[in-house]
C-alpha positions as CSV (number, residue, x, y, z in Angstrom):
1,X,10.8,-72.5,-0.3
2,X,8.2,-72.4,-3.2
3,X,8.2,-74.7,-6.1
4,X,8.8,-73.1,-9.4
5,X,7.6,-74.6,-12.6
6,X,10.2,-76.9,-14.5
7,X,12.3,-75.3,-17.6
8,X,11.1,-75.1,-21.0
9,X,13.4,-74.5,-23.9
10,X,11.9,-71.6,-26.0
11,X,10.2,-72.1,-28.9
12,X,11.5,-71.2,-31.6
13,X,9.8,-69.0,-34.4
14,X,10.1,-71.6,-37.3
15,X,8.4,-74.1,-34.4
16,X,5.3,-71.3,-33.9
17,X,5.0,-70.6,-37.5
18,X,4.7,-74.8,-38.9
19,X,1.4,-76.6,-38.2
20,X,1.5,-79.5,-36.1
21,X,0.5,-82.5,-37.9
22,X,-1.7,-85.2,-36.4
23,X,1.1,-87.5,-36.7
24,X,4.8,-86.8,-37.4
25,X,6.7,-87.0,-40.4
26,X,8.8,-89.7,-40.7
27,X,12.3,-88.4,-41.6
28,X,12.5,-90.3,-44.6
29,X,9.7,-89.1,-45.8
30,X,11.5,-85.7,-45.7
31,X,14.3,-86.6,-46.9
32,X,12.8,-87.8,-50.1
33,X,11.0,-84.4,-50.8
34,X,14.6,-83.0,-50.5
35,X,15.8,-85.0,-53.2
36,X,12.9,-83.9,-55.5
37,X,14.0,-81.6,-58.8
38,X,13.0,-77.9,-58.3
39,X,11.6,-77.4,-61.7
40,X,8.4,-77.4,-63.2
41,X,6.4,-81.0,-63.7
42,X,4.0,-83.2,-61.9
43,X,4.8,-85.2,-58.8
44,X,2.8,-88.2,-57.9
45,X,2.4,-89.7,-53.9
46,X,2.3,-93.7,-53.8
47,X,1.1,-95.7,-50.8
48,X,2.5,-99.1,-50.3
49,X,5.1,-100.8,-52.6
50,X,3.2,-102.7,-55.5
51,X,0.4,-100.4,-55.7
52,X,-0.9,-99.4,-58.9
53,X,-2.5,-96.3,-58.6
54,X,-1.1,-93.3,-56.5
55,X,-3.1,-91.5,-53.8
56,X,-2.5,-88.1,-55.3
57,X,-1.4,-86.3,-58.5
58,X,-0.2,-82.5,-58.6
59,X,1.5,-80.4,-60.3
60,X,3.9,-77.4,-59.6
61,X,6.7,-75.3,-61.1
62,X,8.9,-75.7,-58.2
63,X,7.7,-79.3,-57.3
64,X,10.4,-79.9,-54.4
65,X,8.6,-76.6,-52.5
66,X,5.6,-78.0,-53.5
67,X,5.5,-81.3,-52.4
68,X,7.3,-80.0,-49.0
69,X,4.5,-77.6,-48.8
70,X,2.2,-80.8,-48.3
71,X,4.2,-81.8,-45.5
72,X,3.2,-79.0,-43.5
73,X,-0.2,-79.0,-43.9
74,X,-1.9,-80.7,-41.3
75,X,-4.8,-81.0,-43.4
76,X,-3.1,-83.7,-45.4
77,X,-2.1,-85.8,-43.1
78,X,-4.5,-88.7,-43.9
79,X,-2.8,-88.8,-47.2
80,X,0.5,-88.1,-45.9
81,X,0.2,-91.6,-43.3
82,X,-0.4,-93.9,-46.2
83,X,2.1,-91.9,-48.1
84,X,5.8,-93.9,-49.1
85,X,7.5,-92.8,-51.9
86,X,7.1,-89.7,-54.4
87,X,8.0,-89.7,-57.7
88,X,8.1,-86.4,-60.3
89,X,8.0,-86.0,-63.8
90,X,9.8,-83.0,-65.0
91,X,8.1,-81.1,-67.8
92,X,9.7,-77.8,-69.7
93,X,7.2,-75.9,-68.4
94,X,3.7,-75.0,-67.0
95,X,1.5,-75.6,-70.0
96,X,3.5,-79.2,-70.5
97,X,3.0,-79.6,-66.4
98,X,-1.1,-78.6,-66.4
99,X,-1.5,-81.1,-69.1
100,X,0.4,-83.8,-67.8
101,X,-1.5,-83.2,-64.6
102,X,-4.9,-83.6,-66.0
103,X,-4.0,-86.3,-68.1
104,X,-2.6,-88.8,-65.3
105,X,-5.7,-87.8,-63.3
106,X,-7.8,-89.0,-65.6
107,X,-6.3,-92.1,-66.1
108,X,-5.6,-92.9,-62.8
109,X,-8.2,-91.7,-61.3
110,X,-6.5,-90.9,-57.9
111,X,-8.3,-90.8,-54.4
112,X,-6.9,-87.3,-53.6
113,X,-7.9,-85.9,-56.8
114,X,-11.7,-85.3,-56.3
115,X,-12.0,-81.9,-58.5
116,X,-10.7,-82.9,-61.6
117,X,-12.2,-86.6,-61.5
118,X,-15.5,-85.2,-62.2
119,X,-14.6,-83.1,-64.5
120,X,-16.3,-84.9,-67.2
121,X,-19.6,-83.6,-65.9
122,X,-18.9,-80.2,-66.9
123,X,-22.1,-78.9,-69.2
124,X,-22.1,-75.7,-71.3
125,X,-25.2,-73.3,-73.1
126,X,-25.9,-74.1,-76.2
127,X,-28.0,-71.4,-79.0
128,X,-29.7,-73.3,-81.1
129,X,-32.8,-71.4,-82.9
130,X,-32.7,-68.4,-80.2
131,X,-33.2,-70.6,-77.1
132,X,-30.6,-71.6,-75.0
133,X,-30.2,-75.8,-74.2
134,X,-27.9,-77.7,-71.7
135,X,-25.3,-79.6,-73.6
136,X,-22.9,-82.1,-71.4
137,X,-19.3,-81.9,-72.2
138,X,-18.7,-84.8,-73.4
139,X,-21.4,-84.2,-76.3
140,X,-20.3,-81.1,-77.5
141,X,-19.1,-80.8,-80.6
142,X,-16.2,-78.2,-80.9
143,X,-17.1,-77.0,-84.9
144,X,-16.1,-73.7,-86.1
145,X,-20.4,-73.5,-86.6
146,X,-21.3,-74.5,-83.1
147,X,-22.2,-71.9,-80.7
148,X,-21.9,-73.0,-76.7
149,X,-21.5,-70.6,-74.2
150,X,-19.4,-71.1,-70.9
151,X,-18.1,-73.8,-68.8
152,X,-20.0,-75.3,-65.6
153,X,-19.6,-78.3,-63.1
154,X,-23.3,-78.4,-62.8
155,X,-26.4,-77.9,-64.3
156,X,-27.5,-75.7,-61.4
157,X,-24.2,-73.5,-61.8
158,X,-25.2,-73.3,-64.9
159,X,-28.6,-71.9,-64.3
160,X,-27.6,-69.2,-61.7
161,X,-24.8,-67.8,-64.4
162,X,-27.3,-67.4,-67.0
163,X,-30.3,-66.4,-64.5
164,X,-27.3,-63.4,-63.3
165,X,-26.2,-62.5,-66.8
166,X,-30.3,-62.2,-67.4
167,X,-30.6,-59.8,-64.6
168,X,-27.8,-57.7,-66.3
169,X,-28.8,-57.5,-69.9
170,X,-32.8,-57.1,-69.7
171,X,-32.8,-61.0,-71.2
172,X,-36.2,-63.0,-71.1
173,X,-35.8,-66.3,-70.3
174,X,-39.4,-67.7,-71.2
175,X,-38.1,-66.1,-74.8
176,X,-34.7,-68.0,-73.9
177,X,-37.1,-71.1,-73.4
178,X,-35.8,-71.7,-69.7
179,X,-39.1,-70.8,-68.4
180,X,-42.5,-70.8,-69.1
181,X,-45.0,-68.3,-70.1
182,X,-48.8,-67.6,-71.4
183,X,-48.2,-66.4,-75.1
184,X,-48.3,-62.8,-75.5
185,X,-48.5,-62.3,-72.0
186,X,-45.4,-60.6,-70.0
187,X,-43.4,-62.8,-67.6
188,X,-42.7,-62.4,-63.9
189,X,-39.5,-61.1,-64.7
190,X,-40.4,-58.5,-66.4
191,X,-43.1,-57.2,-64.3
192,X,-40.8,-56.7,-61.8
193,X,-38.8,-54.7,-64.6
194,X,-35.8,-57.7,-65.0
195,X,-36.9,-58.2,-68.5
196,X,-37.4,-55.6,-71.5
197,X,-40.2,-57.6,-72.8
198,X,-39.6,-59.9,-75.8
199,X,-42.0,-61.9,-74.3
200,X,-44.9,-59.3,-74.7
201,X,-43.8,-57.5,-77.7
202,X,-42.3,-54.8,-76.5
203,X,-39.2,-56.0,-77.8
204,X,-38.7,-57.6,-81.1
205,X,-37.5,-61.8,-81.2
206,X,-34.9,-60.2,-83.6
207,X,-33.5,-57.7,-81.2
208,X,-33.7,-60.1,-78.2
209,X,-31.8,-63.0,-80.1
210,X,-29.0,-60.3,-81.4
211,X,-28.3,-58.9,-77.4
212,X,-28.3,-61.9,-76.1
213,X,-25.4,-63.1,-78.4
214,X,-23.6,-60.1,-77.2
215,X,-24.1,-60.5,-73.8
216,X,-22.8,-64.7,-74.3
217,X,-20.3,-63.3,-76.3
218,X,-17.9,-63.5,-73.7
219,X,-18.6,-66.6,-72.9
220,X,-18.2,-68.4,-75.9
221,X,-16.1,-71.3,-76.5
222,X,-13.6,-71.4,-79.6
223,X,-13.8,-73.7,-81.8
224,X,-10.3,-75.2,-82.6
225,X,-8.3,-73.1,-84.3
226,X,-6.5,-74.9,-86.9
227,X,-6.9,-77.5,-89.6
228,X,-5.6,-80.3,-87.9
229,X,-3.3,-81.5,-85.1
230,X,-0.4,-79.3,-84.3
231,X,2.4,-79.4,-81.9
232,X,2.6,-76.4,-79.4
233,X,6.2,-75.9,-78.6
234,X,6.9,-75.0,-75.0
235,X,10.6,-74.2,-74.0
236,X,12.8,-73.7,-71.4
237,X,12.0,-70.2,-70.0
238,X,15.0,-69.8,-67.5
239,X,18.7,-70.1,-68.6
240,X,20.0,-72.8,-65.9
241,X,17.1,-74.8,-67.7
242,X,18.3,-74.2,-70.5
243,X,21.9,-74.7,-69.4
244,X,21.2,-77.9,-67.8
245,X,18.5,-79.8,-69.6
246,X,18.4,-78.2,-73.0
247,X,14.9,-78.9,-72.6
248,X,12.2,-78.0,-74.8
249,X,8.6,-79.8,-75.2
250,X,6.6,-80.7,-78.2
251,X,2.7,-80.9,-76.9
252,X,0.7,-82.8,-79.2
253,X,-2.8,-81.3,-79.7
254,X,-5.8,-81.9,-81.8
255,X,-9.7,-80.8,-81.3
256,X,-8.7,-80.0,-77.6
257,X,-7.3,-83.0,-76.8
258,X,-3.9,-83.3,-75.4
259,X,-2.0,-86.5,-77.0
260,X,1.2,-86.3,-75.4
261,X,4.3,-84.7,-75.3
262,X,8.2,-85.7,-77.6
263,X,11.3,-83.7,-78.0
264,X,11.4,-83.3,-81.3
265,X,8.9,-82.8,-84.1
266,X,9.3,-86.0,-85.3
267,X,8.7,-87.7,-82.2
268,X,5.7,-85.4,-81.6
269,X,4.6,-86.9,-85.4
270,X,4.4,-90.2,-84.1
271,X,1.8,-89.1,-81.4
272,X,-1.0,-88.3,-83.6
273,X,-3.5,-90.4,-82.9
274,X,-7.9,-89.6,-84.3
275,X,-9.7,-87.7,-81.6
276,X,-13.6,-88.3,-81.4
277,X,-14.2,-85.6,-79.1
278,X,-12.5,-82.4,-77.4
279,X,-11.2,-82.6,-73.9
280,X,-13.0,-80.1,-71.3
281,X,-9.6,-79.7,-69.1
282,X,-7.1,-79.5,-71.9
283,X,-9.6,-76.3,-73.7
284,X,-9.0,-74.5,-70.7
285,X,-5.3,-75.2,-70.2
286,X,-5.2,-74.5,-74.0
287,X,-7.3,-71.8,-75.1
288,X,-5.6,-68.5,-73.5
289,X,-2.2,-69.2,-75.0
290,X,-3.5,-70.7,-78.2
291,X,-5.7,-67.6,-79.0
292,X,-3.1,-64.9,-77.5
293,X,0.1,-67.0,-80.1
294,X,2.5,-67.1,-76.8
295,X,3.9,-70.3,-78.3
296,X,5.2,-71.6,-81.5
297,X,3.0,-73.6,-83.0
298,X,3.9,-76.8,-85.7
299,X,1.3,-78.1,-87.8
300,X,1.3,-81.9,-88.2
301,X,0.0,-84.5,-90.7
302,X,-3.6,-86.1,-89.3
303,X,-2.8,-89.9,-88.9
304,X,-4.5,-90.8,-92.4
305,X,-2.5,-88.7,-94.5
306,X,0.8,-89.9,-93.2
307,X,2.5,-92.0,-95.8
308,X,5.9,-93.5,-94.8
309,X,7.1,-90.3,-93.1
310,X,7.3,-92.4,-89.7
């Protein structure tokens, strides 16, 4: 009589298809994901009771999916092991949940959150007499009169962007002043036919200067937009939102900078605080639905021309 090999119960497909975790999840763990809200709004995963800052901050439409997604992902599960406790904070929608997002990140400067912690260190072009110079973030000033060109996490990502949009357009960068060259004399790029020669005068400093702005054009960063703060108004775009909550948001925005968010104009009034600078992460949450109008936006009084309106 041979031996046969003992009985397995099948797998099932759900079991093949989820990621086996380096550790399981403990079931309460679970069961507080399921208790999330399914609506949009940032969720935040805290370690050990007392602790002050949480390991992670994200953000989601559907944060219950979301936040079970990170329970399957084996990838995680360093985080997931120190993990106790969730908490969410509903927003009306995905502008007031990106914003949200950023902001807690920046002010709690979570472990998890690597990306967006640096984000400070993001550097742009700058045109200042027909040469282009490296201006940090956190020095640029966001004037209707300034001219800065794109958005980079490093000075070398910088340079390959504008080295590629160089190779494109014809553009001499000893002209540019990012290289240099013997007066009069043609640069390496353009004797191997990468530059149309403003640095030999073949091409006028005039004409140079006036395609490069069209070729950066794209690029550009708008100034802001309005006079002042204003309140963008974000409301509930599904009707069981609508239904339930009666939700709608008033973001509080000035130069860039996000301020916070209130439920009424009034509310959002109170807010307005003086910005020194813009905010890097908040002009690219901002800018696309600013400049296309998708919202409604409120202008509101700057902070020193409020008189007894609060």
């Amino acid at each position: 009589m041979t031996d046969r090999p003992p009985r397995t119960r099948p797998v099932s497909r759900r079991q093949r298809a989820e990621p086996q975790l380096s550790y399981r999840i403990p079931p309460t763990l679970k069961a507080l994901a399921q208790a999330l809200p399914q609506g949009p709004g940032v969720y935040l995963f805290w370690g050990a009771e007392g602790d002050k800052l949480p390991l992670y901050v994200g953000k989601s439409i559907h944060i219950r999916k979301r936040v079970q997604d990170h329970l399957r992902n084996p990838e995680e599960a360093a985080m997931l092991q120190q993990t106790q406790r969730f908490e969410a904070r509903p927003t009306t929608g995905e502008i007031g949940a990106l914003l949200l997002e950023s902001q807690l990140i920046k002010t709690y400067q979570p472990l998890y959150n690597q990306r967006l912690r640096y984000s400070r260190q993001l550097c742009s072009w700058s045109l200042v007499n027909g040469q282009l110079q490296l201006a940090h973030a956190n020095a640029m000033a966001m004037t209707p009169s300034a001219q800065l060109f794109g958005l980079y996490r490093s000075a070398h990502a910088a340079k390959e962007a504008i080295a590629t949009l160089a190779d494109t357009h014809m553009l001499c960068l000893s002209t540019l002043g990012l290289e240099k060259a013997s007066p009069g004399k043609p640069c390496f790029r353009h004797m191997v036919k990468r530059c149309a020669g403003a640095c030999c005068g073949k091409e006028t400093p005039e004409a140079h200067l006036a395609r490069c702005i069209a070729a950066l054009e794209e690029l550009r960063l708008q100034a802001w937009p309005y006079a002042g703060p204003v309140a963008l108004v974000e409301r509930a775009d599904t009707q069981q939102q609508q239904q339930q909550q009666q939700w709608q948001q008033w973001h509080v925005l000035d130069n860039w900078c996000y301020l916070g968010s209130a439920p009424d104009q009034h509310s959002a009034q109170a807010l307005v605080t003086p910005v020194k600078s813009y905010d890097v992460d908040s002009y690219k949450i901002l800018v696309r639905p600013l400049m296309l109008g998708q919202h409604e936006i409120v202008p509101l009084l700057a902070r020193d021309k409020i008189v007894n309106t609060l």
